[in-house]
GUTITOR-709095 format. One line per field, with one value per residue (C-alpha): chain; x, y, z. Coordinates in steps of 0.02 Angstrom, whole numbers. Example, Ala and Ser with C-alpha at 12.3 -4.5 7.8 and 13.67 -1.06 7.14 Angstrom:
chain (A | A)
px (615 | 684)
py (-225 | -53)
pz (390 | 357)
END
This chain:
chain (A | A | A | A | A | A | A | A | A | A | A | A | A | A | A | A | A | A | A | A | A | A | A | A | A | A | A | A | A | A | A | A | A | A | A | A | A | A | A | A | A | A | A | A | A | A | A | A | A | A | A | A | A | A | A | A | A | A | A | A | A | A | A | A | A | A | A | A | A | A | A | A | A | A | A | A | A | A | A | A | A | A | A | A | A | A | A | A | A | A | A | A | A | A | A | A | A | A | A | A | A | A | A | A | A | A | A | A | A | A | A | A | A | A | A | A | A | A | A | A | A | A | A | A | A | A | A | A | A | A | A | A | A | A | A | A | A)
px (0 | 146 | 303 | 468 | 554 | 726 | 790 | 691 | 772 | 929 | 916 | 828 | 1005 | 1115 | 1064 | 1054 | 1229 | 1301 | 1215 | 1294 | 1130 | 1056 | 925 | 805 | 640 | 719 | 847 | 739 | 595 | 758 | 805 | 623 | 603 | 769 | 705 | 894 | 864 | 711 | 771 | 811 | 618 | 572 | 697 | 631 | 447 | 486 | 595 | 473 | 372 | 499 | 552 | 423 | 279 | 138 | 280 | 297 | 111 | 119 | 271 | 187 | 38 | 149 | 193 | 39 | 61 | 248 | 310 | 361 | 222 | 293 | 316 | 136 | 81 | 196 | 167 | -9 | 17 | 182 | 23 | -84 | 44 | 80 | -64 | -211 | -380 | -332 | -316 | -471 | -527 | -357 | -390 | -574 | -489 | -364 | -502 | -611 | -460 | -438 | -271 | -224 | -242 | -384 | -321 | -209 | -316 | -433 | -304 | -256 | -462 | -468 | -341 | -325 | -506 | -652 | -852 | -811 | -749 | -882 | -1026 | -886 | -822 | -1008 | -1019 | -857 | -916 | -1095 | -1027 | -890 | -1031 | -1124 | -991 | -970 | -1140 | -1147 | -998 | -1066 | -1140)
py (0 | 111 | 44 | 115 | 177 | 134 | 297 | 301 | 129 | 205 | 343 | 242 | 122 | 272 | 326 | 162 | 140 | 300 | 283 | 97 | 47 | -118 | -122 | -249 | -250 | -268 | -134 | -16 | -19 | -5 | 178 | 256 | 194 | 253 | 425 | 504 | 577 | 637 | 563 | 372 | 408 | 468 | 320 | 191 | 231 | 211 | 77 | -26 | -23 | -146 | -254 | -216 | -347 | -353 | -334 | -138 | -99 | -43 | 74 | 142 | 181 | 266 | 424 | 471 | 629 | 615 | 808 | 794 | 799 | 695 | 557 | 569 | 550 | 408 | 322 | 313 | 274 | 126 | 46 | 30 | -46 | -176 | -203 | -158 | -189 | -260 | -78 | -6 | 35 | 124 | 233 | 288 | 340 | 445 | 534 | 581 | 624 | 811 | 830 | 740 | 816 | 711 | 683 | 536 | 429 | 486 | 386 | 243 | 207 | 247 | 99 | -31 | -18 | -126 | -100 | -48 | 142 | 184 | 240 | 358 | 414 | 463 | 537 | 640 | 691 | 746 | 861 | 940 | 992 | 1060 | 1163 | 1216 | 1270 | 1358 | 1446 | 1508 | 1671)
pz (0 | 41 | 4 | 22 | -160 | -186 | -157 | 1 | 24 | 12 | 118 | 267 | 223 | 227 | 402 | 504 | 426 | 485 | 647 | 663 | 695 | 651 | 494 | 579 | 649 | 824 | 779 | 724 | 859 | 988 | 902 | 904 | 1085 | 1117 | 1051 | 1021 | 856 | 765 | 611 | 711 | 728 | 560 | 453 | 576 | 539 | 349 | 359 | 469 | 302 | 252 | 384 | 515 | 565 | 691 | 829 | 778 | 777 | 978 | 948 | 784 | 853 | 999 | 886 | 809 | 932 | 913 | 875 | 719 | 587 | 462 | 590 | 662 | 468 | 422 | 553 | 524 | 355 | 403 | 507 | 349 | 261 | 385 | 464 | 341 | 392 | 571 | 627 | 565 | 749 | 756 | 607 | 651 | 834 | 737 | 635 | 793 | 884 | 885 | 879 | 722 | 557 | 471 | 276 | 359 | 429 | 296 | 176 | 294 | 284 | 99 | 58 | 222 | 311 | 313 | 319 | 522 | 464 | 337 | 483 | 570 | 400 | 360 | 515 | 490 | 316 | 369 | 516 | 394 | 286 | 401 | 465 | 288 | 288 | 453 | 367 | 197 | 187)
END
């Protein structure tokens, strides 16, 4: 669903190297718990689209209000790809929570989610239109 390009590949490879870190599932959930660097964090979230499994799912979910917006959104995104329709109860509790910006789990639900998102994605869709409404002149 969202797999890694080579170049991507190559980057994510590039930075475990230079960190001497290990490129392994077990490697990689050790450096975002670990928190040192923001970009052990944002290569392991990507990479984990590669070698990650169920195992990372716990630590994934973990960042969606990590402070860096690209890992909140890849991560998001990382648990699609693993996990796909397993974690459709995760991405209807991202939508409804307030704090995350909604075109992510929007697109987690679009491509991994079953039937159990589509009343809270109607829900979502009537209350942004009437907002909209309550907004128009």
């Amino acid at each position: 669903m969202f797999p890694n390009n080579e170049t991507t590949k190559r980057f994510i490879a590039d930075h475990f190297r230079k960190r001497r870190l290990p490129l392994t599932e077990d490697g990689i959930l050790d450096a975002i718990k670990a928190g040192l660097s923001k970009h052990d964090v944002y290569w392991g979230v990507l990479a984990l689209r590669d070698v990650g499994t169920a195992r990372s799912i716990p630590v994934l979910k973990s960042l969606l209000h990590y402070p860096m917006q690209d890992v909140k959104d890849c991560s998001l995104l990382t648990i699609a790809h693993i996990a796909g329709a397993s974690e459709t109860p995760f991405y209807v509790e991202a939508l409804a929570d307030r704090r995350t910006r909604k075109v992510y789990p929007m697109w987690a639900i679009e491509v991994a989610a079953d039937h159990r998102a589509e009343p809270v994605v109607l829900e979502f869709v009537k209350a942004a239109l009437r907002k909209a409404g309550r907004a128009s002149p």
